[in-house]
C-alpha positions as CSV (number, residue, x, y, z in Angstrom):
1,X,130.2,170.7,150.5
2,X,126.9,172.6,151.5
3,X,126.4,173.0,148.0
4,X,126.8,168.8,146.8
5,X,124.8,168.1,149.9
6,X,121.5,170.1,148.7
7,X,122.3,168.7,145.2
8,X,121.9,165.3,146.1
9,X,118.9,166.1,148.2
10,X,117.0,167.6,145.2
11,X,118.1,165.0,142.7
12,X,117.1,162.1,145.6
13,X,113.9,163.9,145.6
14,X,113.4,164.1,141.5
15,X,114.2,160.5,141.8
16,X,111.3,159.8,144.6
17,X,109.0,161.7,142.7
18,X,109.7,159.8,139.4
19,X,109.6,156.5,140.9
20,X,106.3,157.5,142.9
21,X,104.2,158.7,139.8
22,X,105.6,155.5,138.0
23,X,104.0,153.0,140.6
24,X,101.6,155.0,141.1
25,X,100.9,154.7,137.0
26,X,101.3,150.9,137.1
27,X,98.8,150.5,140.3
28,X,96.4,152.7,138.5
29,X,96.5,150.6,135.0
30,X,96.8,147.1,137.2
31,X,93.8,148.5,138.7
32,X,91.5,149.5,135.6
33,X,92.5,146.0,134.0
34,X,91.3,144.5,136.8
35,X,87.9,146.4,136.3
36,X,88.1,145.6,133.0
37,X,88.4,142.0,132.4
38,X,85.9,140.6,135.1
39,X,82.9,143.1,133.1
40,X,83.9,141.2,130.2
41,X,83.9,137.9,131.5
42,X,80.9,138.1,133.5
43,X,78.9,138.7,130.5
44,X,79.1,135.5,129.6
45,X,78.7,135.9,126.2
46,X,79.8,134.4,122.6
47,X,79.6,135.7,119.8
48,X,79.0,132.9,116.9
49,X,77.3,132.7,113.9
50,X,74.1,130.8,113.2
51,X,74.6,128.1,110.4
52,X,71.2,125.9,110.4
53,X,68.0,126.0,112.2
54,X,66.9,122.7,113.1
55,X,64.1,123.0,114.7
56,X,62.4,125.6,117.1
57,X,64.4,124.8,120.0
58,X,67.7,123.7,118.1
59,X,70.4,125.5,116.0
60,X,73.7,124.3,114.7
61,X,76.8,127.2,114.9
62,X,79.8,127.7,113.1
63,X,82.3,125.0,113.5
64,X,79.1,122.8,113.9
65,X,78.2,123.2,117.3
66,X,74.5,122.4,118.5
67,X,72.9,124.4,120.7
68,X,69.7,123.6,122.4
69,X,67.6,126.8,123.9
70,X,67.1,126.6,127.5
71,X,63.7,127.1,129.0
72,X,61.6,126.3,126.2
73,X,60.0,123.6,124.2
74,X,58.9,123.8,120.2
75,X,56.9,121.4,118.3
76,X,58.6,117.7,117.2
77,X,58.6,116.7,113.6
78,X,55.3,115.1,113.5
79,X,54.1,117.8,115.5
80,X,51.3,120.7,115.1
81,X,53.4,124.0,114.6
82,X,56.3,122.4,114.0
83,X,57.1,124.0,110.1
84,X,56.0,127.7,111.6
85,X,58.5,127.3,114.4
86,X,61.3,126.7,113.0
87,X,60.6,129.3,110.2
88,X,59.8,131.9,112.7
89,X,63.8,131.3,114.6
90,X,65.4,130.7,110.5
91,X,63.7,133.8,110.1
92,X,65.1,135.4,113.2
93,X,68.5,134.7,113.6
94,X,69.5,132.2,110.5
95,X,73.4,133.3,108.8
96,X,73.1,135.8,111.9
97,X,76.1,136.9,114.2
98,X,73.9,136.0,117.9
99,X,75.3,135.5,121.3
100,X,75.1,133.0,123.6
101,X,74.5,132.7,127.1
102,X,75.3,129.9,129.6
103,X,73.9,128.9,132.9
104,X,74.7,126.1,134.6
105,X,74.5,123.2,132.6
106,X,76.5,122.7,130.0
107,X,75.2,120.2,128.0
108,X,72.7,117.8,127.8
109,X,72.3,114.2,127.4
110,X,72.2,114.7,123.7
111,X,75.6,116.4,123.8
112,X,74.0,119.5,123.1
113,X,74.9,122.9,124.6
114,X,72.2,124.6,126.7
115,X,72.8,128.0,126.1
116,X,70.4,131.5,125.9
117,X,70.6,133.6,122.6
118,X,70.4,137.3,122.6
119,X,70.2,139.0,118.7
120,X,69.1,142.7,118.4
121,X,69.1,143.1,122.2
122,X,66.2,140.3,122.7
123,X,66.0,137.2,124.4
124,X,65.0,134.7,121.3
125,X,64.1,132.0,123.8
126,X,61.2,134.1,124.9
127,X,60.5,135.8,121.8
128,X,59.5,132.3,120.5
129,X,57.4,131.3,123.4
130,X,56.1,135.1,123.1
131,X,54.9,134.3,119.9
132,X,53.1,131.0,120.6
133,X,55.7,129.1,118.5
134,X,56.9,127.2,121.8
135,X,56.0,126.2,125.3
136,X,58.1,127.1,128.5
137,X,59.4,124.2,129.9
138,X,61.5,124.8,133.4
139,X,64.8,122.5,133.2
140,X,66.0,122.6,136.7
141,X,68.9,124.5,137.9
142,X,69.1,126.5,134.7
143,X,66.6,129.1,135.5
144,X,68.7,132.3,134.3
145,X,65.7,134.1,132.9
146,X,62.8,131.6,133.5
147,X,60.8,134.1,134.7
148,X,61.2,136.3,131.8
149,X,59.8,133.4,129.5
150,X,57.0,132.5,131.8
151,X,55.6,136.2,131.2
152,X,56.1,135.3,128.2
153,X,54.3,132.3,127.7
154,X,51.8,134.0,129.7
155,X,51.1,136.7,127.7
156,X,50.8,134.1,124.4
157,X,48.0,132.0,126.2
158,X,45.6,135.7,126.8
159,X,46.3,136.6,123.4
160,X,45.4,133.0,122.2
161,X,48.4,133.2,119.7
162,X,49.6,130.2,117.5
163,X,49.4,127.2,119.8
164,X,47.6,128.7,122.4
165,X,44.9,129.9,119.4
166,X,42.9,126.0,120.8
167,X,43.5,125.9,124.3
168,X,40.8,127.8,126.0
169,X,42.2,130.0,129.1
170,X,39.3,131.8,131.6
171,X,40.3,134.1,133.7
172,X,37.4,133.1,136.2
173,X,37.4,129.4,137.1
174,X,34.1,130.0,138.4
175,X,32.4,130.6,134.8
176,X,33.2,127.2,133.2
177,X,29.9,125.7,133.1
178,X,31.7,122.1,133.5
179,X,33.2,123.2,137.0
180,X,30.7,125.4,138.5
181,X,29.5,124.3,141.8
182,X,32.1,121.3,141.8
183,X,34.6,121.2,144.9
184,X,38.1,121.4,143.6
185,X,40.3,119.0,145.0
186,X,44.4,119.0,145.2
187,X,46.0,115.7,142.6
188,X,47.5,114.4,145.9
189,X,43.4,113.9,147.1
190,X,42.0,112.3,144.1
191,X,42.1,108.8,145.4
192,X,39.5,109.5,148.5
193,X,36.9,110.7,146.0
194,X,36.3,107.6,143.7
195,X,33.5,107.2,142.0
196,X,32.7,111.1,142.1
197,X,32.6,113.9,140.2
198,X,35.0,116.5,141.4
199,X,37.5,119.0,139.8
200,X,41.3,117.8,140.3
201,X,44.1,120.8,140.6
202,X,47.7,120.1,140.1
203,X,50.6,120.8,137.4
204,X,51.3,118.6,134.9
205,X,54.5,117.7,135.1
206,X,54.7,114.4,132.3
207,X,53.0,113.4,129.6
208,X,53.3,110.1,127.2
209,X,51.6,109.4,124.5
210,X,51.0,106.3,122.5
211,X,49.7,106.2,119.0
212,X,51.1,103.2,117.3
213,X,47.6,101.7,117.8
214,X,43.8,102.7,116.4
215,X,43.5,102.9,120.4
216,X,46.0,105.9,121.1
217,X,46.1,107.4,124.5
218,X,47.6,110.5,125.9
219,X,48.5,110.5,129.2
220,X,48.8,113.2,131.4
221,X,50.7,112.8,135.1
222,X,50.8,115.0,138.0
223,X,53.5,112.7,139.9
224,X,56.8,111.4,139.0
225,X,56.4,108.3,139.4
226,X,53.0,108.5,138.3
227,X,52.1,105.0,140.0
228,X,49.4,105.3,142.6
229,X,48.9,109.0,141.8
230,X,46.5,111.2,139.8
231,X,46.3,110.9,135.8
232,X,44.0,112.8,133.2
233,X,43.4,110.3,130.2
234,X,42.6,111.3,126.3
235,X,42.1,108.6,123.9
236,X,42.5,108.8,120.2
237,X,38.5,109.5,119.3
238,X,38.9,112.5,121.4
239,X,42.5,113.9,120.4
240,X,40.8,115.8,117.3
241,X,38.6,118.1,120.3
242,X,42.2,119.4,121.4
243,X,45.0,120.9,119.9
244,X,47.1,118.2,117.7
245,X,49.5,117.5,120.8
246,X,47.9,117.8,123.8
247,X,50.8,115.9,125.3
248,X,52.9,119.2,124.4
249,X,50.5,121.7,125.1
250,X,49.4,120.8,128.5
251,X,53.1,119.7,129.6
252,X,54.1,122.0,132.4
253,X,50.9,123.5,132.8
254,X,48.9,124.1,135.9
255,X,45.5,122.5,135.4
256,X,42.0,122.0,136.5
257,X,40.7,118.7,135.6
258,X,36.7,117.9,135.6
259,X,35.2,114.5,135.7
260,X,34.0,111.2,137.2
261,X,37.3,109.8,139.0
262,X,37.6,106.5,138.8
263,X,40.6,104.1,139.6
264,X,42.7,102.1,137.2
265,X,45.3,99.9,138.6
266,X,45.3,101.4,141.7
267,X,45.6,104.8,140.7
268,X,42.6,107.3,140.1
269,X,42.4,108.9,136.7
270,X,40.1,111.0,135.1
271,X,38.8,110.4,130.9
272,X,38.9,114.0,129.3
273,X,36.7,113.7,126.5
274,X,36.2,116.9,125.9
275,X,38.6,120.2,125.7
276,X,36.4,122.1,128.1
277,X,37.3,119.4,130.7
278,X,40.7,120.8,131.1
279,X,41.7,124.5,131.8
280,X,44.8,126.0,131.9
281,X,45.1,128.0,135.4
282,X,48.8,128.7,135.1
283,X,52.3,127.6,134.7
284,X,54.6,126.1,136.7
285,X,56.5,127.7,139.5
């Protein structure tokens, strides 16, 4: 009886030590799956395979998806640049296996998809802007890696690359010859100084330009809505002093405009007729 007693007890105990290591197995495998699949989903990236390059900011994917780079801006059709952009990207990543990126936005209003591209490791968005064949261009929330093509937009405007080849960029305010000794006053001011000439900080954030007429103008606002506030003007005898879009170039840009300010409609403005009248003191936040 002794004997079938300490039987059982070592089989009960084979039995516990079986059924142990076999939980403890599954535990240990639900475990490194759960390791495992949130790495790969929080990568956020597709694979997919480039079709047709629109433009410089544009690309269609198999199955005939568009996708529409985020944080950037390349030249229109009728556009300076526009040909050399979108050969540099066909060049890039055209019949190429890329992968995309999300942020927060899904699409927009065009029905595109706003997405980042990564091929050979690098961040085509900024490569693009890195080689002066587009301008950033902040599209609020989606600021993933905003800062990333800021430096790089940066680093295209000191090495006067491409679009930025025009656009003169000093590194001392103080030595432009058409600002020296001027006060520089904030966009939000340029109403209390009518009549004088002053230098006008702020960022550019819209731009319209009309050139349906032999009177074409650019405009360049500092305020949404631009009603009542600050406005650097460039008509159509002056447009071939700048770089063919100046509505493109100087879009997002933070600027120092010189000149006599004078008021139109209620709202003081400023006529660039020259491209030393404007420089390019940064980008925007």
């Amino acid at each position: 009886m002794l004997i079938q007693i300490t039987r059982i007890n070592s089989i009960s105990i084979l039995l516990l030590c079986i059924m142990t290591t076999l939980v403890c197995g599954c535990i240990n495998d639900q475990e490194e799956a759960s390791h495992t699949e949130p790495m790969t989903q929080s990568s956020g990236l597709v694979e997919v395979m480039v079709t047709e390059v629109v433009d410089g900011d544009t690309i269609t994917i198999s199955g005939g998806e568009r996708i529409r780079l985020i944080g950037i801006d390349a030249p229109e059709t009728d556009e300076e640049y526009y040909q050399e952009s979108k050969t540099y990207l066909a060049n890039q990543i055209l019949h190429q296996e890329i992968k995309l990126e999300s942020d927060i936005t899904d699409k927009d209003k065009y029905g595109r998809s706003l997405r980042y591209i990564w091929f050979g490791g690098e961040l085509i968005n900024a490569q693009i802007v890195r080689n002066g064949l587009a301008i950033a261009k902040q599209f609020d929330p989606d600021i993933k890696y905003q800062h990333l093509i800021a430096d790089a937009e940066k680093e295209a405007m000191e090495q006067k690359v491409m679009m930025w080849s025009a656009v003169p960029i000093q590194e001392s305010f103080s030595s432009n010859t058409h600002t020296k000794g001027l006060e520089v006053i904030s966009y939000q001011d340029a109403s209390k100084y009518i009549g004088q000439k002053k230098t006008v900080e702020g960022t550019i954030i819209g731009t319209y330009k009309h050139a349906n007429t032999e009177d074409g103008i650019i405009f360049l606002n500092f305020h949404d809505p631009y009603e009542g506030y600050f406005t650097a003007v460039i008509w159509s005898d002056n447009w071939d002093k700048f770089p063919e879009s100046p509505d493109i170039f100087y879009k997002n840009k933070k600027v120092r405009v010189t000149g006599e300010i004078e008021e139109h409609k209620g709202s003081p403005e400023i006529v660039v007729s020259d491209i030393d009248q404007i420089e390019v003191v940064g980008t925007s936040e």
